[in-house]
C-alpha positions in Angstrom: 240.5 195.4 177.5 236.7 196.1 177.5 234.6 193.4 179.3 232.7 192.5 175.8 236.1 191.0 174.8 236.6 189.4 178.1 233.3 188.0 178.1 233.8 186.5 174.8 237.1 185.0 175.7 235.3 183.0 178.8 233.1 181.8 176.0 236.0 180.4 173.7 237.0 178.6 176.7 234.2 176.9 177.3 233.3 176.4 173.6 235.5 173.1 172.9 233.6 171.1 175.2 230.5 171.5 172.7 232.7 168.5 170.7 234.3 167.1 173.1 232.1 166.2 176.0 228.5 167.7 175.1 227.2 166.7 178.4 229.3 169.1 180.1 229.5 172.1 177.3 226.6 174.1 179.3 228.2 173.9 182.3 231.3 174.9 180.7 230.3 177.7 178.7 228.3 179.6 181.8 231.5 178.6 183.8 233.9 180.1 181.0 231.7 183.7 180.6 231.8 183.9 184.9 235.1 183.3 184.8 235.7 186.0 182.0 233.6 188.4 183.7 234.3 187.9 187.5 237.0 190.0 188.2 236.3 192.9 186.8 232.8 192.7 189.2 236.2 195.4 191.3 235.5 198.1 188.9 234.1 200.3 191.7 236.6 198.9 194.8 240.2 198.7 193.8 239.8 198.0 190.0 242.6 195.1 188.7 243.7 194.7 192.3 240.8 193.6 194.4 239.2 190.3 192.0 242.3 190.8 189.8 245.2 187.5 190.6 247.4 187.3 187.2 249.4 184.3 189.0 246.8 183.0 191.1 244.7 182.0 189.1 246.8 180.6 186.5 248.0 178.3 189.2 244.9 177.4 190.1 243.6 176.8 186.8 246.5 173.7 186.4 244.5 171.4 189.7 241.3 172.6 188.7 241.8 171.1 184.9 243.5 168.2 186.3 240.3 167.7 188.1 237.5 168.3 185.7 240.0 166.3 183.3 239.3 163.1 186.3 235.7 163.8 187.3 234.5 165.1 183.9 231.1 166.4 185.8 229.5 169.1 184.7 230.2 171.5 188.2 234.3 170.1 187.9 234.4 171.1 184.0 232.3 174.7 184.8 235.0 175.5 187.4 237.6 174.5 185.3 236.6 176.7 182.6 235.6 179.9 185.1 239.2 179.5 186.9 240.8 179.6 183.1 239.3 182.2 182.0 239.6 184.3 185.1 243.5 183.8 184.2 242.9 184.6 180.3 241.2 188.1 181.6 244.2 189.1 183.9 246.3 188.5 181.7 244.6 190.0 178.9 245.0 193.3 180.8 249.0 193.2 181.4 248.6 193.6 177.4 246.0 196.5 177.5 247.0 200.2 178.5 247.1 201.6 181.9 244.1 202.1 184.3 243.2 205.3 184.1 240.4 207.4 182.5 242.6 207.8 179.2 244.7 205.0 178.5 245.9 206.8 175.1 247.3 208.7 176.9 250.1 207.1 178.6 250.0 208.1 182.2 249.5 205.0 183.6 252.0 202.1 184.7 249.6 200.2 186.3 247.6 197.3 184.1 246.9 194.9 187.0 248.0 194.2 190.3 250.1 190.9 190.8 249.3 190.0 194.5 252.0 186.9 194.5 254.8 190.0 193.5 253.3 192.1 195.4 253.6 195.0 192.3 251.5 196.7 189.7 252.7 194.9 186.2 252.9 197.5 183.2 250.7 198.2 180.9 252.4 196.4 177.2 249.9 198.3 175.3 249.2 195.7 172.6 245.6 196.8 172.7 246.0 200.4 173.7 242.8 200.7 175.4 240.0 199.3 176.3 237.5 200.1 173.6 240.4 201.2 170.7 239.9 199.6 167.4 242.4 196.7 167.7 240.1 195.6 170.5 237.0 195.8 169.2 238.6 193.5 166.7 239.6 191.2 169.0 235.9 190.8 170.1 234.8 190.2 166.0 237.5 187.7 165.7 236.7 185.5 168.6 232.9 186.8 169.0 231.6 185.9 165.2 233.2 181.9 165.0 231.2 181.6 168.0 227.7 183.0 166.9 228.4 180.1 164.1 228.8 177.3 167.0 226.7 178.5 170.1 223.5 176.6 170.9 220.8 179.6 170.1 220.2 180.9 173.8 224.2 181.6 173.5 224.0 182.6 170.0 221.8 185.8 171.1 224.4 186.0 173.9 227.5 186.6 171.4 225.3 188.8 169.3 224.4 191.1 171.8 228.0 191.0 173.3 229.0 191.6 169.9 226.8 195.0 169.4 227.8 196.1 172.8 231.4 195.6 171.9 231.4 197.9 168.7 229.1 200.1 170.6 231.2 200.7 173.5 234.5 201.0 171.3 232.6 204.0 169.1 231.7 205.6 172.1 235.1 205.0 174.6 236.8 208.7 174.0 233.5 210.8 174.3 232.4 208.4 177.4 236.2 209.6 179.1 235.2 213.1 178.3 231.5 212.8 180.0 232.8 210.5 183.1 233.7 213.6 185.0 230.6 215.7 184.5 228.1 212.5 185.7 230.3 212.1 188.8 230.6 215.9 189.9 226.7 214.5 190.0 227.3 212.1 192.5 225.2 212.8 196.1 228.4 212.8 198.3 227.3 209.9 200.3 227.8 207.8 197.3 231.1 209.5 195.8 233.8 207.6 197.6 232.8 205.0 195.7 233.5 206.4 192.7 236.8 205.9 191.6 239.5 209.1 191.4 240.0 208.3 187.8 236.3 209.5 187.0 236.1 212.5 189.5 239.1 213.8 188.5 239.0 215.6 185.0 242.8 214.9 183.2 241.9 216.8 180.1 
């Protein structure tokens, strides 16, 4: 899924703690949008493999709420809410499509990598692609509740999220189709670092 939704989905985390301890709901929130963000910071070295732990961090999301559950500080609560949604976003992706350039296209059995299995999990395919309709719906569903609820510095947050979403998921198909032509681009001192899946036209 595209990192709009992900984002958003940190957020969500973090949002209950607006009601139910104010005191910590900042800390929660900025915790909850890291956490949603964070591991696709691989995109460039070993995308869903490198930051990407489907069972890891689900375990480690069970102490760390036990903990900010306990303490109830702020830091305890924002690591509690990063560590979750890190989980919600690798596990979002086993339900995406494949990593490659054009997940509608089925090519791919690879959705993240499960470093406790030591295998790529499959794609399910729910949301067929990062940027398809279904989730650029995803993103309205859980994006608009929270421009309702957000203090206003997070408000303007969602909103732009929100733009970017539908922007990105207008765009997704013609961006696959202009990916190769910026990276034949590339000086070749930088194009090792740009992953196969762009250099390599599958049209």
């Amino acid at each position: 899924m595209m990192l709009p939704t992900h984002a958003l989905v940190g957020l969500a985390v973090g949002a209950p703690l607006l009601w139910l301890a104010p005191e910590s709901a900042t800390a929660a929130l900025i915790g909850g949008l890291l956490g949603g963000i964070w591991p696709d910071l691989d995109l460039y070295v070993g995308h869903r493999r490198t930051l990407h732990y489907p069972t890891g961090y689900s375990l480690a999301a069970i102490p760390a709420v036990i903990v900010a559950a306990v303490v109830g500080s702020p830091p305890a609560v924002g690591l509690a809410a990063a560590v979750v949604a890190a989980a919600g976003h690798c596990q979002m992706d086993r339900y995406g499509g494949g990593l490659e350039l054009r997940p509608w296209e089925n090519t791919s059995e690879r959705a993240v990598y499960d470093h406790v299995a030591g295998e790529w999990r499959a794609p399910k395919r729910w949301v067929r692609y990062d940027g398809a309709p279904e989730d650029v719906g995803l993103s309205l569903l859980v994006g608009l509740p929270l421009v309702a609820v957000m203090p206003p510095t997070f408000r303007w947050l969602v909103a732009t999220t929100l733009i970017v979403a539908v922007g990105y998921g207008l765009l997704r198909r013609r961006l696959a189709s202009l990916a190769p032509v910026v990276a034949d681009t590339v000086p070749d001192p930088v194009v090792e670092y740009v992953p196969e899946r762009y250099r390599r036209d599958e049209q």
